[in-house]
PAFI-342962 format. One record per residue: x negated, y negated, z of N, C-alpha, C in turn. Coordinates in steps of 0.2 Angstrom, whole numbers, plus 5000, padded with zeros to 4 digits. Each point is the difference from the previous one (the first is absolute). Layout:
{nX: X nY: Y nZ: Z caX: X caY: Y caZ: Z cX: X cY: Y cZ: Z}
...
***
This chain:
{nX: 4813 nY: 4847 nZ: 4836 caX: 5006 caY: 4998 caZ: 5004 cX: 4997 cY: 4994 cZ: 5005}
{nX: 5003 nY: 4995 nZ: 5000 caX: 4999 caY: 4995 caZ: 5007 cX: 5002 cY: 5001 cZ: 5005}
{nX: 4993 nY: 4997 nZ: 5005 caX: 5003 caY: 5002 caZ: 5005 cX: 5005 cY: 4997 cZ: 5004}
{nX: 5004 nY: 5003 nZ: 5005 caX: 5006 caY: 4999 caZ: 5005 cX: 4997 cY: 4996 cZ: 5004}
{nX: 5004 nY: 4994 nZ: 5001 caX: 5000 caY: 4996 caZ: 5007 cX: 5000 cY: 5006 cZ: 5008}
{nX: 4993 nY: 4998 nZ: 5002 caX: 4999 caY: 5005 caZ: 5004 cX: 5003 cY: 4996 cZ: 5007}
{nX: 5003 nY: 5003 nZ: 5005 caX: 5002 caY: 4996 caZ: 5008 cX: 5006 cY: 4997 cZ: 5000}
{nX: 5003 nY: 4999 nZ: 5006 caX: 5005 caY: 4995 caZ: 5001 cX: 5001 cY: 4995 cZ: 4998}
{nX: 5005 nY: 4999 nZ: 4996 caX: 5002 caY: 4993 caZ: 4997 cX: 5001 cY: 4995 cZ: 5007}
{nX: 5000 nY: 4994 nZ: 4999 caX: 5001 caY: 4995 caZ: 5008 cX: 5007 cY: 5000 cZ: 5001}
{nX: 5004 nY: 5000 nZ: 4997 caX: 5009 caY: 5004 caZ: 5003 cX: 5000 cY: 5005 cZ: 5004}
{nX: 4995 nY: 5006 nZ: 4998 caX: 5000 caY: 5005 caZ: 5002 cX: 4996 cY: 5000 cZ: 5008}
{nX: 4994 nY: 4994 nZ: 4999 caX: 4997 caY: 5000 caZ: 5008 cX: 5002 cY: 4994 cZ: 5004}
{nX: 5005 nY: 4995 nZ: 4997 caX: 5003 caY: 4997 caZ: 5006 cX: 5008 cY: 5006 cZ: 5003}
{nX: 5002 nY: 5005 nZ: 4997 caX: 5004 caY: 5004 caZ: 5004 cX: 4997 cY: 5002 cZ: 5001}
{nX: 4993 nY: 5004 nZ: 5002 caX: 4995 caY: 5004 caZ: 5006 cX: 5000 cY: 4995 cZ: 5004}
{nX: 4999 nY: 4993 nZ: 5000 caX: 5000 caY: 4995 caZ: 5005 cX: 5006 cY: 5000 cZ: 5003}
{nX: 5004 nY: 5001 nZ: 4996 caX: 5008 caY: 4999 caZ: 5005 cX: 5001 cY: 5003 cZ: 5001}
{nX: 5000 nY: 5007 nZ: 5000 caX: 4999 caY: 5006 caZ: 5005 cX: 4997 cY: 4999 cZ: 5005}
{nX: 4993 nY: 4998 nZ: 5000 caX: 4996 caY: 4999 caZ: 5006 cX: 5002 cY: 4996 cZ: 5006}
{nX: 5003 nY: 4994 nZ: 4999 caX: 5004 caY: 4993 caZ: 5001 cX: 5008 cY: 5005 cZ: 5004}
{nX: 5003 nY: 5003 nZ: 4996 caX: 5006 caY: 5002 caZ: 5001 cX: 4998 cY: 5007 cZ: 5008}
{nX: 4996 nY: 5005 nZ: 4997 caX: 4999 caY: 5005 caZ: 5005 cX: 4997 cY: 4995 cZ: 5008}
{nX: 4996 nY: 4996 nZ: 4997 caX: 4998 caY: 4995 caZ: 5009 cX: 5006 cY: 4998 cZ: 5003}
{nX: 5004 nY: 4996 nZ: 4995 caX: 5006 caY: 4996 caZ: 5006 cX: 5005 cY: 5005 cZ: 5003}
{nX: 4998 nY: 5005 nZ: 4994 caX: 5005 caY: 5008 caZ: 5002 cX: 4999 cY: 5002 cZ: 5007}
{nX: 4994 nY: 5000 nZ: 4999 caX: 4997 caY: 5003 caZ: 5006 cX: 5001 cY: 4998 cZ: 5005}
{nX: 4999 nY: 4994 nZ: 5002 caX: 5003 caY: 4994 caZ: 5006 cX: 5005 cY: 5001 cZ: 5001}
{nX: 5006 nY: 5000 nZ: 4996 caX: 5006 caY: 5002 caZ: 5003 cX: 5000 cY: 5005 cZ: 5006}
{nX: 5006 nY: 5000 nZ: 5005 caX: 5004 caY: 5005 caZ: 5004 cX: 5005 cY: 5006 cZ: 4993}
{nX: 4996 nY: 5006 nZ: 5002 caX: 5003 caY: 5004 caZ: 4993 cX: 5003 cY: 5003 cZ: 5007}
{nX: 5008 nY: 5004 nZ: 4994 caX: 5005 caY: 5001 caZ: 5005 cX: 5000 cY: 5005 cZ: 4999}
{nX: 4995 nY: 5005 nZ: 4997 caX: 5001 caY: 5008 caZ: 4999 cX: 4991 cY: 5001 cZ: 5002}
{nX: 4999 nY: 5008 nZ: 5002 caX: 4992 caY: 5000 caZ: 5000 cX: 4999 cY: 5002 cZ: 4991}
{nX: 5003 nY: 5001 nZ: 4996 caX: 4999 caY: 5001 caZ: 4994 cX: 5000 cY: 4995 cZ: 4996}
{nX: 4999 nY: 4994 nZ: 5001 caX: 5002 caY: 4993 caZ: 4999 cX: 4992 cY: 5000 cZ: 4994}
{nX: 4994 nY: 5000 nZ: 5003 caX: 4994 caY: 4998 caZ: 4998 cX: 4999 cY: 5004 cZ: 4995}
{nX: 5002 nY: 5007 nZ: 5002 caX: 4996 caY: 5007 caZ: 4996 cX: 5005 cY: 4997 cZ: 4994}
{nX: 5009 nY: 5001 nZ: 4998 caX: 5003 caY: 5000 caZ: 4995 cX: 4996 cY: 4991 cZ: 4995}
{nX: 4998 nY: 4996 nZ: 5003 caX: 4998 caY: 4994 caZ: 4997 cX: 4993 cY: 5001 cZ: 4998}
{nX: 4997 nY: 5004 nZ: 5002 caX: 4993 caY: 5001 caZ: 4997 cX: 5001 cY: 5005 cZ: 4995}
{nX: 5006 nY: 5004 nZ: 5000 caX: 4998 caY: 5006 caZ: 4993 cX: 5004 cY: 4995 cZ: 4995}
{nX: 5003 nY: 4995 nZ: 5003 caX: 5004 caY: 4998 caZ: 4994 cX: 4993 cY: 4994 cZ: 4995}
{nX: 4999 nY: 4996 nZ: 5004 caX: 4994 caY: 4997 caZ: 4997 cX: 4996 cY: 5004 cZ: 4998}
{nX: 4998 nY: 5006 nZ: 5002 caX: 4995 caY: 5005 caZ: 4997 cX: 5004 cY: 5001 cZ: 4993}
{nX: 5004 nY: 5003 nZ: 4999 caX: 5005 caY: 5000 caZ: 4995 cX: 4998 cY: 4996 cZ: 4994}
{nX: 5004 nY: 4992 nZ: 5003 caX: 4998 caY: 4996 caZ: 4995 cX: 4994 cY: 4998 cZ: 4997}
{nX: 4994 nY: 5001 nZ: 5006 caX: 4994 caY: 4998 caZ: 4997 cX: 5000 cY: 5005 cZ: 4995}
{nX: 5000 nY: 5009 nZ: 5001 caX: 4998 caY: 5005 caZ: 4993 cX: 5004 cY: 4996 cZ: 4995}
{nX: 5006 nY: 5000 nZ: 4998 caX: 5002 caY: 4995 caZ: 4995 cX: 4998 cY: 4997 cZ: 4997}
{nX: 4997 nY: 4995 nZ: 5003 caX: 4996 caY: 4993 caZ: 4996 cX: 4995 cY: 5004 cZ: 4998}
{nX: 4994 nY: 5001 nZ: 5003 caX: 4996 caY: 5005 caZ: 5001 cX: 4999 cY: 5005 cZ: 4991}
{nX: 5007 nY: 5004 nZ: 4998 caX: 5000 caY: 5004 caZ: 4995 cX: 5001 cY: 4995 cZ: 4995}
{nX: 5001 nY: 4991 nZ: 5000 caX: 5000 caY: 4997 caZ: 4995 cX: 4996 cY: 5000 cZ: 4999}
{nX: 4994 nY: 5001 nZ: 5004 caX: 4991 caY: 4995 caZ: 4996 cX: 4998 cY: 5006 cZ: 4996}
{nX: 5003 nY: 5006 nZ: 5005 caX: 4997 caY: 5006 caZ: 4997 cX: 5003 cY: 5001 cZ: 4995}
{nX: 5005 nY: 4997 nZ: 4997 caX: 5006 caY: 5004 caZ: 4992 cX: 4992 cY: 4994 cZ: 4996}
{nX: 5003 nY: 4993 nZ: 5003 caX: 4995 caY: 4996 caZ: 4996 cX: 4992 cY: 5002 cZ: 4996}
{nX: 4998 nY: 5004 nZ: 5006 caX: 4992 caY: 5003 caZ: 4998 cX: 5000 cY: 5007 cZ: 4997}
{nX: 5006 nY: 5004 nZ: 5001 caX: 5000 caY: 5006 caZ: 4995 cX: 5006 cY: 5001 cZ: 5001}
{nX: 5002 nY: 4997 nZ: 4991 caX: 5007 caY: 5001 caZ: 4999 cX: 5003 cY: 5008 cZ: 4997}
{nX: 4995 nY: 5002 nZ: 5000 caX: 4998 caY: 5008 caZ: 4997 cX: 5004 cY: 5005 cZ: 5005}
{nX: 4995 nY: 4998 nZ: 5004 caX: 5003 caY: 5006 caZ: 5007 cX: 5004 cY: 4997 cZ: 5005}
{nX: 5003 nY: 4994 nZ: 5000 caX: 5005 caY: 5000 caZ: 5002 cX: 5002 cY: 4993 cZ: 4999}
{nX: 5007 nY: 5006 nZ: 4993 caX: 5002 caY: 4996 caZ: 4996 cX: 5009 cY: 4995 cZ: 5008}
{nX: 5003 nY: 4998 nZ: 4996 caX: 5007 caY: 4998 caZ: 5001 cX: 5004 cY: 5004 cZ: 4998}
{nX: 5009 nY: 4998 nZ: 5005 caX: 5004 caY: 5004 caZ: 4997 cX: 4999 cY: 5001 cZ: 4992}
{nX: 5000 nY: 4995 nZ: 4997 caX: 5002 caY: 5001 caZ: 4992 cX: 4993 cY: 5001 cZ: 4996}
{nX: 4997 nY: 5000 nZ: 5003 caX: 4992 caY: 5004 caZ: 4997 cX: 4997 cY: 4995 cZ: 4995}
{nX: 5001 nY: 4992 nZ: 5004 caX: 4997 caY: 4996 caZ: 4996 cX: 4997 cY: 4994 cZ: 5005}
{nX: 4994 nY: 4995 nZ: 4998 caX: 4997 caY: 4998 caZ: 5006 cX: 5005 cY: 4994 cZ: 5003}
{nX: 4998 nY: 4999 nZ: 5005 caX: 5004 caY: 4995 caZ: 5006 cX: 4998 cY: 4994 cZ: 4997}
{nX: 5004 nY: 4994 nZ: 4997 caX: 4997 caY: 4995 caZ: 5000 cX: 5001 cY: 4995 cZ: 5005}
{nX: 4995 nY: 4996 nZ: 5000 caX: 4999 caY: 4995 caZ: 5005 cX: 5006 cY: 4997 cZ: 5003}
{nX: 5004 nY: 4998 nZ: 4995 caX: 5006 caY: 4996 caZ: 5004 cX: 5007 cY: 5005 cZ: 5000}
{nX: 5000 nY: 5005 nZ: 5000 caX: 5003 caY: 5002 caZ: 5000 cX: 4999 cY: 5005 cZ: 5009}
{nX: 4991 nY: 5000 nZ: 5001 caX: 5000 caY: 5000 caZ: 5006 cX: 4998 cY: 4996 cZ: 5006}
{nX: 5002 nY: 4994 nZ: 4997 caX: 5000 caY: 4994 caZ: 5004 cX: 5007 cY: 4999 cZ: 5003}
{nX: 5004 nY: 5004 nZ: 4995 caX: 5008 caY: 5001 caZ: 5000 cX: 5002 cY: 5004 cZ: 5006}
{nX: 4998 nY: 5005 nZ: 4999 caX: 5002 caY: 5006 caZ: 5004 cX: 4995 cY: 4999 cZ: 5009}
{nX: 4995 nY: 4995 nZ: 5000 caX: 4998 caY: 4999 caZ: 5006 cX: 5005 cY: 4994 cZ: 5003}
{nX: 4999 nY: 4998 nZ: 4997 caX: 5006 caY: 4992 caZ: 5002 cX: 5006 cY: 5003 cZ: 5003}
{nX: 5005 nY: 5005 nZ: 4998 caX: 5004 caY: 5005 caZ: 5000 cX: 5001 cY: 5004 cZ: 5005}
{nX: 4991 nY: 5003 nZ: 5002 caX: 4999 caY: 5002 caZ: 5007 cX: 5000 cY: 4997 cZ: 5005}
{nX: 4995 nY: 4995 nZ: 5001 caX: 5000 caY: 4995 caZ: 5004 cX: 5007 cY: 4996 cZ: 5001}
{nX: 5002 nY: 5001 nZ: 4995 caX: 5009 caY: 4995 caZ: 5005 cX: 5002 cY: 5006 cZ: 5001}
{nX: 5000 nY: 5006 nZ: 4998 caX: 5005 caY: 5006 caZ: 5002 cX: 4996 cY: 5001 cZ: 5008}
{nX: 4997 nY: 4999 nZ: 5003 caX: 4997 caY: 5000 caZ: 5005 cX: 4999 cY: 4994 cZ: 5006}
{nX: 5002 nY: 4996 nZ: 4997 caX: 4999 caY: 4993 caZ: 5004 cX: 5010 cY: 5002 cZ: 5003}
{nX: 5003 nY: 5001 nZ: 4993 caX: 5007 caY: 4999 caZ: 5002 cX: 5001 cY: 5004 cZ: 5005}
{nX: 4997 nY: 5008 nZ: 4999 caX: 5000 caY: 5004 caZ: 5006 cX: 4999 cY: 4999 cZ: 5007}
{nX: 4995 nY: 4996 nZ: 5000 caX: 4996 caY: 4996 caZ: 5006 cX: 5003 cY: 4993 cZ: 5003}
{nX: 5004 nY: 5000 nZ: 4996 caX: 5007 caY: 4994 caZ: 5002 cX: 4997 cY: 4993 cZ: 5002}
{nX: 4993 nY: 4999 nZ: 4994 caX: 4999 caY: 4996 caZ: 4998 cX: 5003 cY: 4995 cZ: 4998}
{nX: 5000 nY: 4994 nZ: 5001 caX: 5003 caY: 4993 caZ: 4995 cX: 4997 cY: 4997 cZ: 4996}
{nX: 5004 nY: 4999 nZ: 4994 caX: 4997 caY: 4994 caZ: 4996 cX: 4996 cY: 5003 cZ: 4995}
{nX: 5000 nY: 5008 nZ: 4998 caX: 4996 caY: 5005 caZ: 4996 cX: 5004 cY: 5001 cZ: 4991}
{nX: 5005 nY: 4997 nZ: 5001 caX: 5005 caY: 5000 caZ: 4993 cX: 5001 cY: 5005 cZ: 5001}
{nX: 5004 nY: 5001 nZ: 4990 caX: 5007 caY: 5005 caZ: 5000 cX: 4996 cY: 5009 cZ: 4999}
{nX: 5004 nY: 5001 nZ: 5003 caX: 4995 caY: 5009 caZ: 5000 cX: 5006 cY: 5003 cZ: 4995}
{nX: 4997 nY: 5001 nZ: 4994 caX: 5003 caY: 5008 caZ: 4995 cX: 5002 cY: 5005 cZ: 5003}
{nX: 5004 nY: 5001 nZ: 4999 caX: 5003 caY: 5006 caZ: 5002 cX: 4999 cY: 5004 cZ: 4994}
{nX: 4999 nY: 5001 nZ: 4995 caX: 4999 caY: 5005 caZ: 4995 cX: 4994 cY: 4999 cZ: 4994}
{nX: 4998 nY: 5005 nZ: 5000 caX: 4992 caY: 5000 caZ: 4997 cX: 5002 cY: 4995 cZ: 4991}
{nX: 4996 nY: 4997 nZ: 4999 caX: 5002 caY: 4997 caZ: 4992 cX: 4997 cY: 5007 cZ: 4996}
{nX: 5004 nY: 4999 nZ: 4994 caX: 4999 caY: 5005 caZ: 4997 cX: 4992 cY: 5001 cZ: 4993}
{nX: 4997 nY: 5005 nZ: 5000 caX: 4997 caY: 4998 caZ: 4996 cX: 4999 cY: 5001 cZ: 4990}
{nX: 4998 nY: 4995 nZ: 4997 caX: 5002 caY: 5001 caZ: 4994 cX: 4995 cY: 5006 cZ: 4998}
{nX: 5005 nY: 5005 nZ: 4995 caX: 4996 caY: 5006 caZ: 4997 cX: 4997 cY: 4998 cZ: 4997}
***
């Protein structure tokens, strides 16, 4: 069996970059609640585990398959970050991040 591409693809470690980029100016702001920092750190925590379970599906698609019990392909997880990252910038009331999905593309059986 060949082996898996082991690590983060570079889609995957320029969003840890923008996490890190987005948590500092976050941080600078005047937050309007004391719960401000904590809720925005569990949520990038969040998002990192996500990417994070890609490399791991990538490296052992055995133990931890996908919903449909077949491996992740590349562009279809270039899909689904792309997807993140605007679903999060739109949140962040970011400009100029394009159109954000509202509903997941479906995938072929």
């Amino acid at each position: 069996m060949a082996q898996a591409p082991q690590g983060l693809t570079e889609d995957e470690l320029a969003l840890f970059t923008f996490f890190g980029e987005f948590w500092t100016g976050f941080r600078a702001l005047p937050q309007l609640h004391p719960s401000d920092l904590e809720e925005a750190a569990f949520q990038l925590h969040a998002l990192g585990r996500i990417i994070g379970m890609m490399a791991a599906h990538r490296a052992h698609p055995d133990v931890i398959p996908n919903r449909s019990g077949t491996p992740i392909e590349e562009g279809l997880a270039k899909h689904m970050l792309s997807r993140r990252a605007a679903l999060l910038a739109h949140a962040l009331g970011l400009p100029g991040q394009g159109r954000v999905l509202t509903r997941r593309p479906r995938l072929a059986d």
